[in-house]
GUDO-856062 format. One record per residue: residue in one letter; y, z, x of N, C-alpha, C, O in turn. Coordinates in steps of 0.2 Angstrom, whole numbers, plus 5000, padded with zeros to 4 digits. Layout:
> A,Y,Z,X,Y,Z,X,Y,Z,X,Y,Z,X
...
! end
This chain:
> X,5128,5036,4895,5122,5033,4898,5117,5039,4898,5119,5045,4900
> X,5112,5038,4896,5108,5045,4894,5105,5046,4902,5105,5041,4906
> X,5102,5051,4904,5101,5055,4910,5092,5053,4909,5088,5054,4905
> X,5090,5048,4916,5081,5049,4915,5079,5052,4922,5082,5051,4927
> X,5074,5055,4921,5072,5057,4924,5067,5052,4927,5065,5048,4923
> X,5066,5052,4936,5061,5047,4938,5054,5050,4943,5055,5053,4948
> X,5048,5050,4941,5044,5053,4944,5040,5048,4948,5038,5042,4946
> X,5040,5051,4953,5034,5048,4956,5028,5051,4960,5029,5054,4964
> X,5022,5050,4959,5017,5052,4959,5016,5056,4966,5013,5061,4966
> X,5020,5052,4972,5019,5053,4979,5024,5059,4980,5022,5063,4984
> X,5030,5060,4976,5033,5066,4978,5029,5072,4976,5032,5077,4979
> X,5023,5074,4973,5019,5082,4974,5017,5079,4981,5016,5084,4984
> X,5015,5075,4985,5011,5074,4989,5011,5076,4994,5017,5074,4995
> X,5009,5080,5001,5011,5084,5006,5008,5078,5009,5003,5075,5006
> X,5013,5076,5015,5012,5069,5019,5007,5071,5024,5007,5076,5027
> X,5003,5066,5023,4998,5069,5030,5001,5070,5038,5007,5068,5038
> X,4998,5073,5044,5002,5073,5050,5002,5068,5055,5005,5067,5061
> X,5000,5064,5052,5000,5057,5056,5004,5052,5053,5003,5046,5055
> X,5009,5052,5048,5014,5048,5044,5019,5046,5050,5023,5049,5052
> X,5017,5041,5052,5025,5037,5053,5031,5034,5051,5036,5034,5053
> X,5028,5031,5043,5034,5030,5041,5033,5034,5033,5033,5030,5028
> X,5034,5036,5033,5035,5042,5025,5039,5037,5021,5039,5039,5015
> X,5041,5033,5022,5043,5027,5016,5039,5024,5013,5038,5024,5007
> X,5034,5020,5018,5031,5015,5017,5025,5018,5015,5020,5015,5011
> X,5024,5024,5018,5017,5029,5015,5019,5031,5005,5015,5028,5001
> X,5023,5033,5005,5024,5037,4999,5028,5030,4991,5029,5031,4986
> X,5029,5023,4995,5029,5019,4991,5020,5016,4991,5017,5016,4985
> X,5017,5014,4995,5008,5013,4995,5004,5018,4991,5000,5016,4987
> X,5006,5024,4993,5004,5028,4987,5004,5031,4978,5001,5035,4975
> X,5010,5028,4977,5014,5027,4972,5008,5020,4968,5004,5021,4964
> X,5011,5014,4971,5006,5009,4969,4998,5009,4969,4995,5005,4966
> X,4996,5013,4973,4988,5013,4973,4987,5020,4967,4981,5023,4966
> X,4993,5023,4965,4991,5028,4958,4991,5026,4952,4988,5028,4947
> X,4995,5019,4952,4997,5016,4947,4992,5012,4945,4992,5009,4940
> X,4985,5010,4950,4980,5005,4950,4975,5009,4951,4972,5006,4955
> X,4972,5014,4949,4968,5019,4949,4961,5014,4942,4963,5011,4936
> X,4954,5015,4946,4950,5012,4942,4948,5015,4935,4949,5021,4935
> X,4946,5012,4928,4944,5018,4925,4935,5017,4924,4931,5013,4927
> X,4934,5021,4918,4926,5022,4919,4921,5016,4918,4915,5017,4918
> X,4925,5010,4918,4920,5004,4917,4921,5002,4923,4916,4999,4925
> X,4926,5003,4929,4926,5000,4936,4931,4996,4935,4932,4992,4940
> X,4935,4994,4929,4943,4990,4931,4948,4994,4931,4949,4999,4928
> X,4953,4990,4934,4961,4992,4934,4965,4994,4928,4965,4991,4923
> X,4968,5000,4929,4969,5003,4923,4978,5000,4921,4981,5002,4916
> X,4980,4997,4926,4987,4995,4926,4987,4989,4923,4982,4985,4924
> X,4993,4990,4919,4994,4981,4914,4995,4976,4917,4995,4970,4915
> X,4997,4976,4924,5001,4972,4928,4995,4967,4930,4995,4961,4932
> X,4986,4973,4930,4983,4970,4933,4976,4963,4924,4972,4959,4924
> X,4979,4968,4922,4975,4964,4913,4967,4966,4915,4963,4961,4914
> X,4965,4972,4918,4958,4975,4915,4953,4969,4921,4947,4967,4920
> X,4956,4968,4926,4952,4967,4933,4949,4970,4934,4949,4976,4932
> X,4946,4968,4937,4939,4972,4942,4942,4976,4945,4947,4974,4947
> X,4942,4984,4948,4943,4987,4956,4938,4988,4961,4933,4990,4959
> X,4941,4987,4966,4948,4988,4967,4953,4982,4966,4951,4978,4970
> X,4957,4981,4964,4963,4975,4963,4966,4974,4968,4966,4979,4972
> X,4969,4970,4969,4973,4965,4976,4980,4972,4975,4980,4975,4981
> X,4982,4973,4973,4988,4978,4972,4987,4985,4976,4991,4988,4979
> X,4979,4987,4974,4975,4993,4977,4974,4992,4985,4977,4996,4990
> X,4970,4987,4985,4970,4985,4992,4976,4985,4997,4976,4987,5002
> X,4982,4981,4994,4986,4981,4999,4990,4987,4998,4989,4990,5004
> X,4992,4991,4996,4991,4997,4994,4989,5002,4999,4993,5004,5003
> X,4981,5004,4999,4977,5006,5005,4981,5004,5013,4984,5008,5017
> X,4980,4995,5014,4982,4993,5018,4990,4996,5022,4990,4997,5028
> X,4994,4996,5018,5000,4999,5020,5000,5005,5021,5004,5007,5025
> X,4996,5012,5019,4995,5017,5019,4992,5018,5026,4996,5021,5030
> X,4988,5015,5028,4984,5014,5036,4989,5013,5039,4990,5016,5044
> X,4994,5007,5037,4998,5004,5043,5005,5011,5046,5008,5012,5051
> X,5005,5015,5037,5010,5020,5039,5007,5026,5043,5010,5032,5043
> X,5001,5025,5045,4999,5033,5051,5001,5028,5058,5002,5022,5060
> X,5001,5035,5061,4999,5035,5070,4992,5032,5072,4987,5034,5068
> X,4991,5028,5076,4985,5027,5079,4982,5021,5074,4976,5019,5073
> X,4986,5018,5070,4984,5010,5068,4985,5007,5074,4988,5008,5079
> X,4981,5003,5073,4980,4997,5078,4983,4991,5074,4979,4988,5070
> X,4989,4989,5074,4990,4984,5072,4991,4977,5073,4995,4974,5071
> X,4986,4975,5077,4983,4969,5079,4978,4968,5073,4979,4963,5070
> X,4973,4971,5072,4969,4972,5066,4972,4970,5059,4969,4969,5054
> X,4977,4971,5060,4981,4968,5051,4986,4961,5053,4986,4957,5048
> X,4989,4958,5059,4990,4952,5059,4986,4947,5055,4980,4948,5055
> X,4989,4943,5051,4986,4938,5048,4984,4932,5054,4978,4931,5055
> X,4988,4931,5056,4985,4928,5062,4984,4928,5071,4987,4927,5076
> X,4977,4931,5070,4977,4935,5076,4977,4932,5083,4978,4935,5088
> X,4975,4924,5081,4976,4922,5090,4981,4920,5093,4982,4920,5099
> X,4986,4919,5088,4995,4918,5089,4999,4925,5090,4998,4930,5087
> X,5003,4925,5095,5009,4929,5095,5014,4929,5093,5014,4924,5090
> X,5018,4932,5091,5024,4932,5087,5028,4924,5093,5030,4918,5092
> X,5027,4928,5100,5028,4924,5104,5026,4917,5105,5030,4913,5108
> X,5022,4916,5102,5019,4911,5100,5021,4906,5097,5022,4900,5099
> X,5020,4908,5090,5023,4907,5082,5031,4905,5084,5033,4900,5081
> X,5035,4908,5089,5041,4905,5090,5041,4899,5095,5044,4894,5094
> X,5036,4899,5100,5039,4894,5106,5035,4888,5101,5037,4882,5103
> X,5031,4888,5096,5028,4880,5092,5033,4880,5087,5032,4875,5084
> X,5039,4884,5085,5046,4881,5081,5050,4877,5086,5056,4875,5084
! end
């Protein structure tokens, strides 16, 4: 089985000081390299076929970056903010 090397973008990256989770940091930044816009303003990834950016990919991307620092507020990313988890369970 021949030997591949696997690169990824986020391993030169020094994590910034406020990483909490250096996974979910270092995978969001991995996909938001791979969806980098080019000189016309679309997506330069095939996955995205020459969209507009930033692309849904980018975005969520960003989003999980924020979610992986200290000092999110993660009430501001719930999809739904008037419901509680607790909530969402006692209407099951």
């Amino acid at each position: 089985m021949p030997e591949t090397t696997r690169f990824r973008s986020s391993q030169d990256v020094v994590l910034p000081d406020d990483v909490t989770d250096p996974l979910l940091w270092r995978a969001a930044y991995d996909v938001a390299a791979a969806h980098q816009p080019d000189a016309a303003g679309h997506c330069t990834s095939l996955l995205c076929a020459g969209r507009s950016a930033p692309c849904e990919p980018m975005d969520n991307a960003r989003r999980a970056m924020r979610l992986a620092r200290a000092g999110t507020r993660r009430a501001e990313f719930r999809e739904t903010p008037d419901r509680t988890a607790r909530d969402r369970r006692r209407a099951a």
